[in-house]
N, C-alpha and C positions, 0 to 999 in steps of 0.2 A: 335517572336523576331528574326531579322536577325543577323548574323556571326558579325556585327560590335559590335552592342550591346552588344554581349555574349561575348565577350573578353576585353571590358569595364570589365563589371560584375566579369570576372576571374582577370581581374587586380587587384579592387578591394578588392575579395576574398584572393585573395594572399596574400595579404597587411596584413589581419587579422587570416589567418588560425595559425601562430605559439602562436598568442592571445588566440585562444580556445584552442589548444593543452596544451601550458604552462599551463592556468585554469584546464585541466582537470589533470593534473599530483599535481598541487600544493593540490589541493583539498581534496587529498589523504590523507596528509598529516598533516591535518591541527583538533585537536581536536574542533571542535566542536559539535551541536546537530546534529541528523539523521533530525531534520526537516531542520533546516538551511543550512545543506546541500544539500538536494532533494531541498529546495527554490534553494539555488543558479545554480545546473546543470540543474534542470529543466528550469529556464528564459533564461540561456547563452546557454544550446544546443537549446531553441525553436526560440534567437536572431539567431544562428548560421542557423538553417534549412530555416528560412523567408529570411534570408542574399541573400543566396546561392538561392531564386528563386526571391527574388523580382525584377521589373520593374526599368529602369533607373529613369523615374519619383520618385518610392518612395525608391531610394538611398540614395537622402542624410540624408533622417527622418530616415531609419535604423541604418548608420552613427551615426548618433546623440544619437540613442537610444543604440548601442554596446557603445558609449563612455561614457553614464550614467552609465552601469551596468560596465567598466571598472574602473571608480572613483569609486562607490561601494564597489568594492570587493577590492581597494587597503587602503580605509580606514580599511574596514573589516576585512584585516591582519594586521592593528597595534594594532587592537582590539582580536588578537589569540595567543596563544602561538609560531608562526610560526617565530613573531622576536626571538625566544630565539636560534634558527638556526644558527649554525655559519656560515661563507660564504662557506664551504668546503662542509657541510652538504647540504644546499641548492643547492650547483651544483651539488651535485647528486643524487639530490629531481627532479632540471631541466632535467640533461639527462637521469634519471629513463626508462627503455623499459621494460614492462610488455609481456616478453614472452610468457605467456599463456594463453592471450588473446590479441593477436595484433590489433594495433588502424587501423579504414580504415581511408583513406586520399580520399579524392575528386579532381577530375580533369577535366576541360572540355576539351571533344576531337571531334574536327570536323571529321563527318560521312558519309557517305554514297554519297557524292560531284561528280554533273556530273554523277549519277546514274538514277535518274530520270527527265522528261521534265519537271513537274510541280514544281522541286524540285532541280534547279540546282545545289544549293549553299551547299544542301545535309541538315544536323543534327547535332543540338548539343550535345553529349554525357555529362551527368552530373557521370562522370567513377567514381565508385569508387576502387576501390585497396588496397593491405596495402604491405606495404614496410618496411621490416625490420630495412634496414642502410637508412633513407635518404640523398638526395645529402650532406646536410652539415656534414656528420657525413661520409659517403662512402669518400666524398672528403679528410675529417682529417684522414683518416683508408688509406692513399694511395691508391685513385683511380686503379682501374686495376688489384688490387695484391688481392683483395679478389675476391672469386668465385661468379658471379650474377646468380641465380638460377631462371629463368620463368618458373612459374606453370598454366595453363590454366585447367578451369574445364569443368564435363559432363554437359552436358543437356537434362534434365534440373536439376540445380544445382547452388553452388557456390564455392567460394574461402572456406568456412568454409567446406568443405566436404573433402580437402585436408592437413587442418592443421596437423591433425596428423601423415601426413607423413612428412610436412613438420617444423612441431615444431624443430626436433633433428637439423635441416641445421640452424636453426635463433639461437639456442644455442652457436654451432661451431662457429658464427662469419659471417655466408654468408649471403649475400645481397640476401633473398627472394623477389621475389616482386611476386604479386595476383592478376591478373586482375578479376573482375567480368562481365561478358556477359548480355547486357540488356535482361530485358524482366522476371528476376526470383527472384526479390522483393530488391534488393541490388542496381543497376544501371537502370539508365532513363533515356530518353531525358530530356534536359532543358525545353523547353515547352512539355506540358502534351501529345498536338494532337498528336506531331510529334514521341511518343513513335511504333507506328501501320508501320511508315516511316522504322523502322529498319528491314531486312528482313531475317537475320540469315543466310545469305550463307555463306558457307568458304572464300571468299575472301572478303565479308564484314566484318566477325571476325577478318578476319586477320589482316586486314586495320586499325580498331581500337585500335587492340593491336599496330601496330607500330607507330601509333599518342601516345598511352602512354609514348613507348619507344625512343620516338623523344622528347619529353617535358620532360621525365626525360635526355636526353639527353647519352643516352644506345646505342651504336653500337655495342655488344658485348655481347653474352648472353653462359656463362657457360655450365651449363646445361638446357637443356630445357625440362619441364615434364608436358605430356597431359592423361588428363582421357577422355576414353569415346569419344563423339561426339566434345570435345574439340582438338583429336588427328589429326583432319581434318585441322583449322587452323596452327595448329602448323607443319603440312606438307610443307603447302604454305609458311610459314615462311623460314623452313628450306631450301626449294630449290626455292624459286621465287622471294622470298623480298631480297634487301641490308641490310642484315644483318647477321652478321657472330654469326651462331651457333655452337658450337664447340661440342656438343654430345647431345643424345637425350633420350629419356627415355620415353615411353608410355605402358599406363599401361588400362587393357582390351580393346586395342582400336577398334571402329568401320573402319569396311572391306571396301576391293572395290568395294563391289557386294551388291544386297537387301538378307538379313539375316533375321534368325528368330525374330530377334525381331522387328524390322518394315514391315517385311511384311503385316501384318493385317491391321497397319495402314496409307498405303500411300496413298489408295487411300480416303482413310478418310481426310487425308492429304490435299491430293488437292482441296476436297470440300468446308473444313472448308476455306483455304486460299483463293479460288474462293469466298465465301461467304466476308470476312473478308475485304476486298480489299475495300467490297462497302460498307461502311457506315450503308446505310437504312438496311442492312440485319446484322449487329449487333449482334441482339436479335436475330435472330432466327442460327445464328451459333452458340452463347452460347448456347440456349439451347440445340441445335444438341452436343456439344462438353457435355455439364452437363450429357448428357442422354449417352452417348459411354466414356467418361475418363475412364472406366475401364479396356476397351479394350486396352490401353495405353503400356501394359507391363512394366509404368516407373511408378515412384511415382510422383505424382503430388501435389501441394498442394491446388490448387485453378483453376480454370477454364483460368485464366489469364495466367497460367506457363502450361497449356495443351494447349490450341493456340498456344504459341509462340514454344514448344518441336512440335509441329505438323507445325508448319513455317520449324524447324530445320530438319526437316526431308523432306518437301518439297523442299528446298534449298538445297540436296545435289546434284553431278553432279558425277557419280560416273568413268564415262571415265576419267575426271578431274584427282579424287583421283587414280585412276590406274596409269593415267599419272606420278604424283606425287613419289610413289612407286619406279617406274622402276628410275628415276633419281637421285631418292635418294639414291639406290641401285650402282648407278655408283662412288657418292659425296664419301671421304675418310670422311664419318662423322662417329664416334663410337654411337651405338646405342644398346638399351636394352628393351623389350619386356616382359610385365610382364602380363599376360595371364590364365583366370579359366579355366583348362584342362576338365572338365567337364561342361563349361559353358551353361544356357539357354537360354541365350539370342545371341550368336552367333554359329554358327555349327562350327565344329571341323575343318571339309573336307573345309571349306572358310579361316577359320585363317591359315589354314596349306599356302595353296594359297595367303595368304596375307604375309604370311611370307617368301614362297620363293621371291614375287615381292620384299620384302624390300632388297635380299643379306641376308637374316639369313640363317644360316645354323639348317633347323630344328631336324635334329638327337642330334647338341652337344647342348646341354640346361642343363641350373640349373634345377634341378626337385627339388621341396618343397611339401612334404605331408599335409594332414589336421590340422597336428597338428605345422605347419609352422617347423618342423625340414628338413634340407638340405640331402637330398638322395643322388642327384647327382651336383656333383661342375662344370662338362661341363667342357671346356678348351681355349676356345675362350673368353678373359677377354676384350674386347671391341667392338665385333660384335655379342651378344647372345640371348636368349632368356629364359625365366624365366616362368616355367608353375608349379602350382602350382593347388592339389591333390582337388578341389572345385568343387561343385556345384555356388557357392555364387558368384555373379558377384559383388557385395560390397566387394571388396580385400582388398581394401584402409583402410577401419575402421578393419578390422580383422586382418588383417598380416602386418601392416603399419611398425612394429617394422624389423621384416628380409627384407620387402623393404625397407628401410629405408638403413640395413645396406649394402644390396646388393648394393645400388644404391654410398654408399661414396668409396667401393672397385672400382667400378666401376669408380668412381670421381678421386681418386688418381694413377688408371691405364693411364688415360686421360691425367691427369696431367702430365704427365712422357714420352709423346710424343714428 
């Protein structure tokens, strides 16, 4: 499918995404049976997923087919309790936000363009995300005056591995937004082939993320907060792209150097990708990767998300990432460092090294013991670092509550510049 077609397609889709949304809010609502209801989400999310991939040819039949199940279900609310709704009631049935499980939103984002010969035009991203305020509702909240917070996850991983640091910020009122990184069961290419097209380097991530924040139309990003091997893009964000970051926040992130925990596997790395590249050899780099995923050090869930975590690790450029470091070290950006003092998956002697490249000052740091109580408060309230008393490189789900609050002290220090 080329680039013309695909933005057809998103035309299209756009037309009808606040259709499924509305449906899926009203539904909630609405007394009647568990079966009639599984009927109705089940045909309107399986119209919605066929939507969002089918062919210009069978456009207008799906067309047709969302507009039967729209008469449908507009007979089938005069047939519910739903008219007994006042109009007051109803509009706040409409702008209902289920904080504690936020909706993802779909987006296509042209990828990878002018990267390769066979492939000039690059890749369609079918991105998904979830966004707290969207445009229509950021716009009614005074565009500008609320804080937009970009979250970017590890890999391999997704936006659901950060909620819970990031729940307490969609509470308060800020504009969350979550990209998802292809390749780990949540985002895809538009066509299936051209999934293998994406290659996971850092400045491909990065690229992607700012075709998100160009369509939502974001020149402006609050805070910025990366886990993990997501801390790489968010680098090049912060000092290479146009785009104004105004503090940062990254939490266990990967070094500038090979670390313990990809050593074992780079040069597994390069084999699987050598393999992977050609088609015919397929099968037997699955199998090569089904027989070694354990040597992984990362959790995987499937052979599919150990390729592409071993893509990510073939793709890093780590002069690149040093680069990065020392300039950011120069930029007046506030930044925050939240770090398993006892980690196993990176050595002590490299983070300390990664830390003086960033401009931290590694002696004055928050120190947090096991049991997440604050030891030491540090004294540097917008260039710090945060190490906390662990073995466990999963910080995020453990101690999400004191990062959480460190990172809004942090927010309103910022805010005061």
């Amino acid at each position: 499918m080329n680039v013309t077609r695909c933005y057809k397609l998103m035309k299209q889709q756009n037309k009808y995404s606040s259709y499924f949304i509305k449906i899926s809010k009203l539904t909630k609502h609405i007394a009647v049976s568990k079966r009639c209801h599984s009927c109705i989400h089940t045909r309107l999310l399986g119209e919605q997923y066929h939507f969002r991939r089918c062919s210009i040819s069978n456009i207008k039949k799906r067309l047709s087919s969302i507009s039967c199940h729209q008469q449908f279900f507009k007979c089938f609310l005069l047939r519910t309790n739903f008219k007994n709704y006042s109009t007051k009631e109803r509009a706040k049935i409409y702008s209902e936000d289920d904080v504690d499980n936020p909706k993802l939103n779909y987006i296509f984002v042209q990828s990878s363009k002018d990267r390769w010969e066979d492939v000039p035009n690059g890749i369609m991203i079918d991105l998904a995300y979830t966004d707290s305020c969207p445009e229509e509702k950021y716009i009614a909240k005074n565009k500008g005056k609320i804080p937009v917070i970009l979250a970017l996850h590890d890999s391999p991983g997704s936006h659901y591995d950060l909620l819970p640091l990031l729940k307490p910020f969609m509470k308060t009122g800020c504009r969350v937004i979550a990209p998802n990184f292809p390749g780990f069961g949540v985002t895809g290419a538009v066509d299936k082939g051209a999934d293998n097209i994406f290659s996971h380097t850092t400045d491909e991530k990065a690229e992607l993320v700012m075709g998100l924040l160009d369509n939502l139309d974001i020149n402006s990003i609050d805070l910025l907060i990366a886990s993990g091997a997501g801390t790489y893009p968010a680098l090049r964000l912060s000092t290479e792209v146009d785009i104004n970051v105004k503090s940062l926040a990254f939490i266990n992130p990967w070094p500038h150097t090979i670390f313990r925990g990809i050593a074992d596997v780079i040069n597994q790395s390069h084999t699987v990708t050598a393999l992977w590249d050609r088609p015919f050899y397929h099968i037997i780099a699955r199998i090569f990767v089904w027989l070694t995923k354990d040597r992984l050090n990362v959790k995987v869930r499937n052979v599919n998300e150990a390729i592409k975590y071993l893509y990510t690790v073939h793709g890093i450029s780590f002069n690149e990432i040093g680069g990065y470091l020392v300039t950011l070290s120069q930029k007046n950006i506030p930044r925050t460092i939240f770090y398993a003092e006892n980690s196993s998956f990176v050595e002590s002697e490299i983070l300390k090294e990664y830390l003086e490249l960033l401009g931290v000052d590694i002696e004055d740091k928050i120190e947090i013991d096991s049991t997440g109580k604050i030891i030491n408060k540090g004294s540097n309230n917008l260039v710090h670092s945060v190490s906390i008393q662990t073995e466990n490189n999963e910080i995020i789900s453990q101690y999400s509550g004191i990062i959480n609050g460190i990172l809004n002290n942090f927010m309103h220090h910022v805010s005061k510049r």
